[in-house]
C-alpha positions, -999 to +999 in steps of 0.1 A: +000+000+000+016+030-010+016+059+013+024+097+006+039+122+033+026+149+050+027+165+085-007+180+102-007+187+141-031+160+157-032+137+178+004+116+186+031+104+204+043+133+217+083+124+216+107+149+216+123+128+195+099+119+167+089+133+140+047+133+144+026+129+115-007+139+132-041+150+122-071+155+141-087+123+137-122+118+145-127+155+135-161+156+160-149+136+187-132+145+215-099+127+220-064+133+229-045+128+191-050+115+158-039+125+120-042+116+089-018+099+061-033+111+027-039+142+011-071+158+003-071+154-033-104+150-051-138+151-031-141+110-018-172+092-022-187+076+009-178+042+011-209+017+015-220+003+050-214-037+045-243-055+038-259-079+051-257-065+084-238-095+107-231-091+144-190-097+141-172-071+162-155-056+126-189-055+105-208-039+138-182-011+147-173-004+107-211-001+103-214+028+130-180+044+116-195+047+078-232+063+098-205+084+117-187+098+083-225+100+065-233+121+092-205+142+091-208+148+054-243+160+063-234+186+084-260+167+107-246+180+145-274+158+161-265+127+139-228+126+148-240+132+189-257+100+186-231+079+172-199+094+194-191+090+232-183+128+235-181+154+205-153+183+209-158+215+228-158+230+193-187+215+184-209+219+222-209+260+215-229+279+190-205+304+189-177+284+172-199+262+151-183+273+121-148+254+130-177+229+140-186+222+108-154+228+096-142+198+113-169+177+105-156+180+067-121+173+081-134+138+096-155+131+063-123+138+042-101+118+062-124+091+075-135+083+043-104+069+026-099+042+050-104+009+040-123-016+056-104-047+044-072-027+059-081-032+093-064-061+099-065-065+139-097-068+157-094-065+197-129-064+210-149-080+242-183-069+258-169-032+269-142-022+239-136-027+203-106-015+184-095-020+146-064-015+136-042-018+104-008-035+101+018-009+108+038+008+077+067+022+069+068+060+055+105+075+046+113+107+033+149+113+023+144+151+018+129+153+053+155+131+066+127+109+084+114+077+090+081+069+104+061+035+107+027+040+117-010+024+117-043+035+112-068+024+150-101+034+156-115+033+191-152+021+197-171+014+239-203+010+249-220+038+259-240+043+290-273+035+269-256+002+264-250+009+226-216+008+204-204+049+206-171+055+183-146+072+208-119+081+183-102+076+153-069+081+139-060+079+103-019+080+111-013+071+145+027+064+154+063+083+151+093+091+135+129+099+142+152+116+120+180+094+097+208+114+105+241+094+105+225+064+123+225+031+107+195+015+090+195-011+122+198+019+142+168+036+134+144+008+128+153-003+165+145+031+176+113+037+160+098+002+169+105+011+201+086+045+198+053+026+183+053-015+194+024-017+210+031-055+227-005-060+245-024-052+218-043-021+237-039+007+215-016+027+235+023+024+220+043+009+249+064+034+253+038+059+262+021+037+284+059+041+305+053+079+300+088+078+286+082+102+261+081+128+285+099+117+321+092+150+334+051+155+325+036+150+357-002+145+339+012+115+318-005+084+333+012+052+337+003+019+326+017-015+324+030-026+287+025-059+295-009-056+306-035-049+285-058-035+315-036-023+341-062-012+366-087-043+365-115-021+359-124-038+324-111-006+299-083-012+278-057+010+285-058+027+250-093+031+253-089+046+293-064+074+283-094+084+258-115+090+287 
């Protein structure tokens, strides 16, 4: 799969180290980062919602993802409240509901080129579901970067007991910068940066908040654990929270 660089603030690992590829990713919902990997080129056509309708983890939470864009492309406020846990701040004042709908265009544009049969990796149990593509590799000499990143979208049940999407993110990972380091070098360093080992969708080396010892607010959890608490939430899906 071929993928094209670019560099939008969003949501990431926020190394000093990395280069982050970020974009806001779910556009209406509130979350901590995302981004996006392509750019806007021509205007994308809504991909279909699979049908028949089945009850798999992937077909139920893709389903709600493609009402989520539909809405979004509507400009229909109401429509994307029904299918999120929590919509921005943006987007809960009348005052700024112009970057409202501003980024509910973003979240169409970008939402709408992934790929269903992309998302590889299905984590899900009666609380959580997350999908996730295989990671990939993006290397710019001119930039002097090298990236490897995935594309994860974050679903939980809601308090009315029904599937809400929590977040998205088109290009979710890190880069460092080539320099003079060897090829074994920097592939160790930026799997390091983005291996996420129990499968939670938080990168492990977040999840030791060692991307910024001093930060006070980063929470700690266990890499090896994929709920470090006990309290049923996914550590990926927690930090959304």
């Amino acid at each position: 799969m071929k993928r094209i660089f670019y560099f939008v603030p969003i949501v990431v690992i926020a190394l000093a180290v990395l280069w982050i590829t970020s974009r806001q990713n779910s556009g209406l919902v509130a979350t901590q980062e995302d981004n996006n990997k392509q750019p806007l080129l021509e205007e994308p056509t809504l991909p279909d919602i699979s049908l028949p309708f089945s009850n798999e983890p992937k077909d139920v939470a893709w389903n709600l993802f493609q009402k989520y864009l539909s809405y979004n492309k509507a400009q229909n406020l109401e429509g994307v409240k029904s299918v999120v846990y929590k919509v921005a701040a943006v987007c809960t004042d009348p005052q700024t509901i112009i970057d409202c709908k501003a980024r509910m265009n973003s979240a169409y544009q970008y939402g709408s080129r992934l790929k269903k049969e992309e998302f590889t990796n299905i984590w899900s149990d009666e609380k959580q579901i997350i999908l996730t593509t295989d990671f990939w590799i993006e290397e710019s000499v001119d930039m002097d970067m090298y990236g490897r990143f995935r594309s994860i979208i974050f679903f939980i049940k809601g308090a009315d007991d029904e599937w809400k999407l929590l977040s998205f993110s088109p290009t979710k990972g890190g880069a460092v910068n080539i320099g003079s380091a060897s090829r074994e070098e920097i592939v160790e360093r930026v799997l390091r940066y983005t291996e996420d080992n129990d499968n939670d969708g938080r990168a492990d080396y977040e999840e030791e908040c060692l991307h910024n010892p001093n930060d006070t607010t980063c929470a700690k959890t266990n890499p090896n654990s994929r709920d470090t608490n006990g309290d049923g939430l996914w550590d990926g899906v927690e930090i959304l929270l």
